[in-house]
C-alpha positions in Angstrom: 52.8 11.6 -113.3 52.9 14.5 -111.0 51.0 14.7 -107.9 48.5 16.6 -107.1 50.0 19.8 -105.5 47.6 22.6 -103.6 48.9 25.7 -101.2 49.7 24.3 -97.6 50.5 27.4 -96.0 51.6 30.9 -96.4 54.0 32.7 -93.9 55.7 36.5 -93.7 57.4 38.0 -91.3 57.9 41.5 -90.5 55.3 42.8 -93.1 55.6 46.7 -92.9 58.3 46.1 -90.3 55.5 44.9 -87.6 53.2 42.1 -88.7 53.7 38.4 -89.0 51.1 36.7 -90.5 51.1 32.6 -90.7 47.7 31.4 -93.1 47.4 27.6 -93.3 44.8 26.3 -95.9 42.6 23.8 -96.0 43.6 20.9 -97.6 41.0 19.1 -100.4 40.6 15.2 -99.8 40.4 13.0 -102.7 37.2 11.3 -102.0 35.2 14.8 -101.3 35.5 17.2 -104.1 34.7 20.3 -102.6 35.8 23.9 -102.7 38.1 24.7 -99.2 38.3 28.6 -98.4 40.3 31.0 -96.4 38.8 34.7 -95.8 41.6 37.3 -95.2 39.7 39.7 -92.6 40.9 43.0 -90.8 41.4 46.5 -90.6 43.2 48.6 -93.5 47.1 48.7 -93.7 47.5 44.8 -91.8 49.0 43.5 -95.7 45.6 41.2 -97.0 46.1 42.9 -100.3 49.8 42.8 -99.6 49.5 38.6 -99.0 47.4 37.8 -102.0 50.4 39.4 -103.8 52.9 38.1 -102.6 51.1 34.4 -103.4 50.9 35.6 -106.8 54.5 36.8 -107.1 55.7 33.5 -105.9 53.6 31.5 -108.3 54.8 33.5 -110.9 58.0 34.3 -109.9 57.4 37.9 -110.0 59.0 39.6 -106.9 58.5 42.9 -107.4 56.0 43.1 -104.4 59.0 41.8 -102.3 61.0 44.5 -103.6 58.0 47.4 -103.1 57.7 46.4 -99.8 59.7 45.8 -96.1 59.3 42.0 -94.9 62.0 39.8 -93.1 61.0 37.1 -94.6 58.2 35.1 -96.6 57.6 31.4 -97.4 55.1 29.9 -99.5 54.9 26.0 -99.3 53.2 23.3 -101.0 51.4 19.8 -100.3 54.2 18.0 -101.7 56.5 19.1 -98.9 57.9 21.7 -101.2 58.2 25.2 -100.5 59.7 28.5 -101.8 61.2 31.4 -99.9 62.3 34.6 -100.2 64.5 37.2 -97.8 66.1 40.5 -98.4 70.0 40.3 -97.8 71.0 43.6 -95.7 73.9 45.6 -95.4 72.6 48.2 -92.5 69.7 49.2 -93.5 70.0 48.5 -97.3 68.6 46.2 -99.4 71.9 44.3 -101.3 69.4 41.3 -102.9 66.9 39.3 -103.0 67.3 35.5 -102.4 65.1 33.3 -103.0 65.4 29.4 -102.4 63.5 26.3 -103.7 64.3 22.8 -103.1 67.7 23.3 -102.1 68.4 25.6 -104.7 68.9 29.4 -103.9 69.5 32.2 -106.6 70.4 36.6 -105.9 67.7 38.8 -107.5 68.5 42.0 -108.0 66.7 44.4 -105.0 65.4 46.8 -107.3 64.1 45.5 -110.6 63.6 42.1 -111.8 66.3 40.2 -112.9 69.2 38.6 -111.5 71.8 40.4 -109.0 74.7 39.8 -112.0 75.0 39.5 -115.2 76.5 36.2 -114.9 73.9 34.8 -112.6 71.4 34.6 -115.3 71.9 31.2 -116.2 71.2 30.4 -113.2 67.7 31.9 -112.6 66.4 30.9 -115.5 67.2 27.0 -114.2 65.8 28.0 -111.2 63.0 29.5 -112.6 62.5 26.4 -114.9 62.7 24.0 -111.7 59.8 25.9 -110.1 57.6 26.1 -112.5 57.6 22.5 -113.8 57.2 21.3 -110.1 54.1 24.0 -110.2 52.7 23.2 -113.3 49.9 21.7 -111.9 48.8 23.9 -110.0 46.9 26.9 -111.7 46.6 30.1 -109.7 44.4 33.2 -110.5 44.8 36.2 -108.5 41.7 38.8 -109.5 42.2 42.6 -108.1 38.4 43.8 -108.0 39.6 47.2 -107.9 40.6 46.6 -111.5 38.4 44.3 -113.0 36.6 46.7 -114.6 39.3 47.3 -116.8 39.8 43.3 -117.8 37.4 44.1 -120.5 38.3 42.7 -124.1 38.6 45.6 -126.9 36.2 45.8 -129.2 35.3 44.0 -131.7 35.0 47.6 -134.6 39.0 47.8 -133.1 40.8 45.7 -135.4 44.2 46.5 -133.6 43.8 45.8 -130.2 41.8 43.1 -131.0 44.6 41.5 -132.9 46.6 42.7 -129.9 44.4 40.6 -127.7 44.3 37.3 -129.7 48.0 37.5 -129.6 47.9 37.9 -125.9 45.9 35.0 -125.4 48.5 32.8 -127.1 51.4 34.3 -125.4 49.0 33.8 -122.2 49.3 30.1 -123.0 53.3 29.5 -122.9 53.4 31.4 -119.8 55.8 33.8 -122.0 53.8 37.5 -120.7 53.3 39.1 -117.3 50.0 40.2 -116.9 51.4 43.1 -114.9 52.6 44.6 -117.8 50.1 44.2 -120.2 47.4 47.1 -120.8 43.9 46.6 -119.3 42.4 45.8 -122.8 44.2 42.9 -123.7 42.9 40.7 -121.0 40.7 37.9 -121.4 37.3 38.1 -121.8 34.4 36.2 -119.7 32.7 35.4 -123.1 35.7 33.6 -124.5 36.9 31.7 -121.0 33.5 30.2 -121.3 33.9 29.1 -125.1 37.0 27.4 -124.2 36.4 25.6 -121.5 33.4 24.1 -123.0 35.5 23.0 -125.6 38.4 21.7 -123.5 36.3 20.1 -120.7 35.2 17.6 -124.2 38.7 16.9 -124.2 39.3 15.8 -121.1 36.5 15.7 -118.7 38.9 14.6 -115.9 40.7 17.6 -115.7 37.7 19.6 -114.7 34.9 16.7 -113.0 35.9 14.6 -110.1 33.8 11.6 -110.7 33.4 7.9 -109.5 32.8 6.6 -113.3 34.4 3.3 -113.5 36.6 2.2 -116.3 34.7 1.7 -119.1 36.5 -1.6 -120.9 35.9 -3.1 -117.5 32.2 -2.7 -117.4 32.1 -3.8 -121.2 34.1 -7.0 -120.3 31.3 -7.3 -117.1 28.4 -7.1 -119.6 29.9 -9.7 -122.1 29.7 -12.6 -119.6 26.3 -11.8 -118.7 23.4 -14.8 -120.1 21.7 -13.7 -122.8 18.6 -13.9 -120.8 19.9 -11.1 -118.6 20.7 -9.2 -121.9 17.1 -7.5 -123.1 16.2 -5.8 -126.1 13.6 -3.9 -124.7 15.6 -2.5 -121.9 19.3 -1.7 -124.4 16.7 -0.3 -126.6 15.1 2.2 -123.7 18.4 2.9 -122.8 19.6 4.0 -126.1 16.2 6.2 -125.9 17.3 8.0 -122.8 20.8 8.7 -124.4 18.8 10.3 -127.6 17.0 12.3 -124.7 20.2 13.5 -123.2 21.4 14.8 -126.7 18.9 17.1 -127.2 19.9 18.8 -123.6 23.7 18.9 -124.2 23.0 20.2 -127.7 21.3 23.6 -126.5 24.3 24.1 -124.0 27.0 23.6 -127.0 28.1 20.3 -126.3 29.2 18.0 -128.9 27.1 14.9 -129.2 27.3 11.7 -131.2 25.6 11.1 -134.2 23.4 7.7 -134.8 19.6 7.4 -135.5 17.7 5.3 -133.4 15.5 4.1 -135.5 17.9 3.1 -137.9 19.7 0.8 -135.2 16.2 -0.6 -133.8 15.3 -1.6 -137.2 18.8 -3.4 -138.1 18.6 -5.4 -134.7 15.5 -6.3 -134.8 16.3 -8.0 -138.1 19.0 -10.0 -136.9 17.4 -10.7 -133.6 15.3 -13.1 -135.7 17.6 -15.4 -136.6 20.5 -17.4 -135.3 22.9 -14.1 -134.5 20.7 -12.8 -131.8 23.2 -13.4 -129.1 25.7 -11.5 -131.1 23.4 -8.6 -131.8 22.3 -8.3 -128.3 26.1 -8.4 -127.4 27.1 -5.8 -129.9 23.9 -3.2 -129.3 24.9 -4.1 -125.3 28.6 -2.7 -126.3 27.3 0.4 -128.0 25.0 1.5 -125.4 28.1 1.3 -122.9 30.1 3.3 -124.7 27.1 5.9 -125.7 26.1 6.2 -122.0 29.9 6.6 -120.3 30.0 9.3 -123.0 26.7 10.4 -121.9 27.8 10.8 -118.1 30.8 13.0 -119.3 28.8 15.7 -120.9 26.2 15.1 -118.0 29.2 16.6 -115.6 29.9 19.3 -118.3 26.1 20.2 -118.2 25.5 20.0 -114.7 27.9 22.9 -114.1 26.9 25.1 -117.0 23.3 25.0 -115.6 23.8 25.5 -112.2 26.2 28.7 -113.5 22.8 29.8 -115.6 20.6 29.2 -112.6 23.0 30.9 -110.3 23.8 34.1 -112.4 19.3 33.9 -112.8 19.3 34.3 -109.0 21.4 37.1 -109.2 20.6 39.1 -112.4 16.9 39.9 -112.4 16.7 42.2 -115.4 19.0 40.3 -117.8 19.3 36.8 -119.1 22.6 34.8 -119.7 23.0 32.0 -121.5 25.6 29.6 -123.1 25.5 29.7 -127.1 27.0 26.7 -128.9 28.6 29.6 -131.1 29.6 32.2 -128.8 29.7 30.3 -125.7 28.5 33.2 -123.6 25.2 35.6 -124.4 24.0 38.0 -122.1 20.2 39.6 -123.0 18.2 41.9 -121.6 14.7 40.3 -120.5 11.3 41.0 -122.2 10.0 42.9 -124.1 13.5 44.3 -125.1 15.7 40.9 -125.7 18.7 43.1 -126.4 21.8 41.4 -126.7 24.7 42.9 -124.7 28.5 43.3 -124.7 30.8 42.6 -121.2 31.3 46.2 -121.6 27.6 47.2 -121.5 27.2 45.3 -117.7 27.7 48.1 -114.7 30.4 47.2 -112.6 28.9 45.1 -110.3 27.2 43.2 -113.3 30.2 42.5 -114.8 32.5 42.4 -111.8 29.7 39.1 -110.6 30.2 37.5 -113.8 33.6 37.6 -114.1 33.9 35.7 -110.6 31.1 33.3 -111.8 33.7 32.6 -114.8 36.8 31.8 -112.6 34.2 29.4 -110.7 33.0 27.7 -113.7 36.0 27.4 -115.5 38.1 25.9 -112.5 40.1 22.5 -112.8 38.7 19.5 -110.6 42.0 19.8 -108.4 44.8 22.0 -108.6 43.2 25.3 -108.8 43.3 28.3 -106.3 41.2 31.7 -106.9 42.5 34.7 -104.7 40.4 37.6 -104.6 41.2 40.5 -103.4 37.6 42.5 -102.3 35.4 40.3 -103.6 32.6 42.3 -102.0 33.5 46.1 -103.9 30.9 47.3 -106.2 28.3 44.2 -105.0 25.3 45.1 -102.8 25.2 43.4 -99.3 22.6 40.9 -100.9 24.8 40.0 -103.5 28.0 39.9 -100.7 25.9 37.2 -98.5 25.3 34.6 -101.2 28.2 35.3 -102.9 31.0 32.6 -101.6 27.7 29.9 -101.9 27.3 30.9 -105.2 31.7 30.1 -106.4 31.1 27.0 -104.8 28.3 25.8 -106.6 29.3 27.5 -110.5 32.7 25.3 -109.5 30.6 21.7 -108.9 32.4 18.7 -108.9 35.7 20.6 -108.8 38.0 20.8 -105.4 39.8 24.6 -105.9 41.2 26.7 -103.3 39.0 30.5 -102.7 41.5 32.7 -101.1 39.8 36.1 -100.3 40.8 39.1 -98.3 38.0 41.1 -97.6 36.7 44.1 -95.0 33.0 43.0 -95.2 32.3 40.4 -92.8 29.0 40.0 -94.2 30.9 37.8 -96.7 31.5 35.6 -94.5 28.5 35.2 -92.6 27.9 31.4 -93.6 31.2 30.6 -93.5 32.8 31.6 -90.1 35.2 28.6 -90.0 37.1 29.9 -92.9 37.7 33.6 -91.4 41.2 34.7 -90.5 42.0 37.6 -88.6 45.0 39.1 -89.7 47.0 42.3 -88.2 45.4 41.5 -84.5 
């Protein structure tokens, strides 16, 4: 099993020929699952943009921002002790190659394009790149450039081509086999179908999104058998049972898959048995089902816990629309009364849309192992929206520990959060 891996610490030096910036981040503890941020602040021209993408080239292993701009050197390193570095190789003044080192492994890229230096090199950089991204793997990184988020819109729906274009993105997406770099702005992901999917795969496996303190359920199963029968009540299982019914009905409306049983049914066929000389075995075995129907139960609980505080947070912010998860769509955005018109991403303004699609990344995020850099998070927002904004990605990301990376020129994002600013280019 591979352990859990989040960024330690970013370094460059010689940015633009003068800066040298050195960014340590704060490191999630296992017992406190909360978001940990780093806010980029400072004049234009110091390299915030210019970091974020370098953080992205190195998790992707995409160096062209190396290559497109002058640095002496650049080291990204991990929580595992791990850490990956790049420097241009000179001869005077001019660029020869790129070499880039992991783990005791270095390989020659060539300074120009993307590639290797030669020919026969190639073998070599693609077990390199192999290396690095199976000791990454873990780690899920999103880099979102507001000044083109806009464009991040899926086609539509009337354009059968690009929307075939699109689906085959997404699976391509999946095997890590595309840059997004090089894709055009239409066959990006839409907010509509993140949310869909993580629904689904949060069913799956809960623990890959919810840090929770849940003990093992055969354990408390085996604790409940070798209780007394007295201490065994089938008033109280069948209350219980109750309340689970009562939690259905929630998880349905939010597209959550439930279990199917009728309690009437099961308090009928125990109360039969419960008359005779099995009673002990029926308490036992309704005891065992209610176990297993409530650990269930506190799954989906985590599951709808953050898709309600995402609704109540994108309320707060939207005051003439209404969004809302579909168990069909997984994302619906309406106009309020007395219109109720149903809208596309498309149809948002730029701020709208630029809000939700942030609101997404939080909601979406892994419990541990996710970092979500921003680059302007403030553009397009009013300063009412900028001062609640950071509050907001930590609470649509509940019961999940991800790194926010943000480099920004309002300081009014930051306002609540003046431990987590760094001033870069002083």
């Amino acid at each position: 099993m591979q352990p859990n891996i989040q960024l330690a610490e970013f370094e460059v030096q010689g940015l633009f020929g003068r800066y040298h910036h050195d960014i340590k981040f704060p490191i999630s503890k296992p017992d406190e699952p909360q978001p940990s941020l780093v806010i980029l602040h400072g004049p234009n021209g110091v390299g915030k943009t210019t970091v974020l993408r370098m953080i992205d080239g190195f998790m992707r292993l995409d160096f062209d921002t190396f290559r497109e701009n002058p640095f002496k050197t650049a080291a990204l390193r991990f929580t595992t002790g791990s850490c990956i570095e790049v420097r241009p190789a000179l001869k005077g003044n001019r660029r020869t190659s790129l070499e880039v080192s992991f783990d005791n492994q270095t390989v020659s890229l060539h300074p120009n394009h993307s590639g290797a230096l030669k020919e026969k090199d190639i073998p070599k950089v693609e077990a390199f790149r192999e290396k690095f991204l199976k000791a990454r793997e873990s780690l899920v990184f999103e880099f979102i450039d507001t000044s083109r988020i806009i464009r991040q819109r899926p086609p539509d729906d009337e354009n059968a081509p690009s929307a075939r274009a699109f689906q085959e993105y997404m699976m391509l997406r999946e095997r890590e086999l595309v840059n997004p770099k090089a894709l055009a702005p239409s066959e990006r992901v839409s907010v509509v179908d993140r949310v869909a999917r993580f629904i689904s795969e949060a069913q799956v496996n809960h623990r890959r999104f919810f840090a929770t303190s849940e003990s093992d359920l055969f354990a408390r199963i085996l604790q409940k058998l070798t209780q007394s029968e007295a201490e065994r009540d089938l008033q109280s299982l069948l209350d219980r049972l109750k309340a689970v019914g009562e939690q259905a009905v929630r998880f349905t409306k939010l597209g959550i898959e439930v279990d199917h049983w009728d309690f009437e049914s099961i308090r009928k066929q125990v109360a039969q048995v419960a008359q005779g000389e099995a009673k002990a075995q029926a308490l036992v075995a309704l005891g065992a089902f209610v176990e297993v129907l409530e650990s269930r139960t506190t799954e989906r609980s985590l599951l709808a816990d953050r898709l309600e505080t995402f609704l109540r947070v994108m309320a707060d912010f939207f005051h003439d629309k209404v969004v809302s998860v579909s168990p069909k769509s997984g994302l619906v955005i309406r106009t309020k009364p007395p219109e109720k018109r149903t809208l596309k991403e498309r149809q948002l303004s730029t701020g709208e849309f630029h809000l939700l699609y942030l609101m997404v990344a939080a909601l979406v995020t892994q419990r541990r192992g996710t970092v979500i850099a921003i680059d302007e998070p403030e553009m397009s927002m009013h300063l009412a929206w900028q001062r609640k904004l950071i509050r907001a990605l930590f609470e649509c990301a509940s019961k999940a520990e991800p790194q926010f990376i943000f480099a920004t020129h309002s300081p009014d994002i930051a306002a609540d959060f003046p431990q987590a600013l760094v001033e870069v280019g002083k």
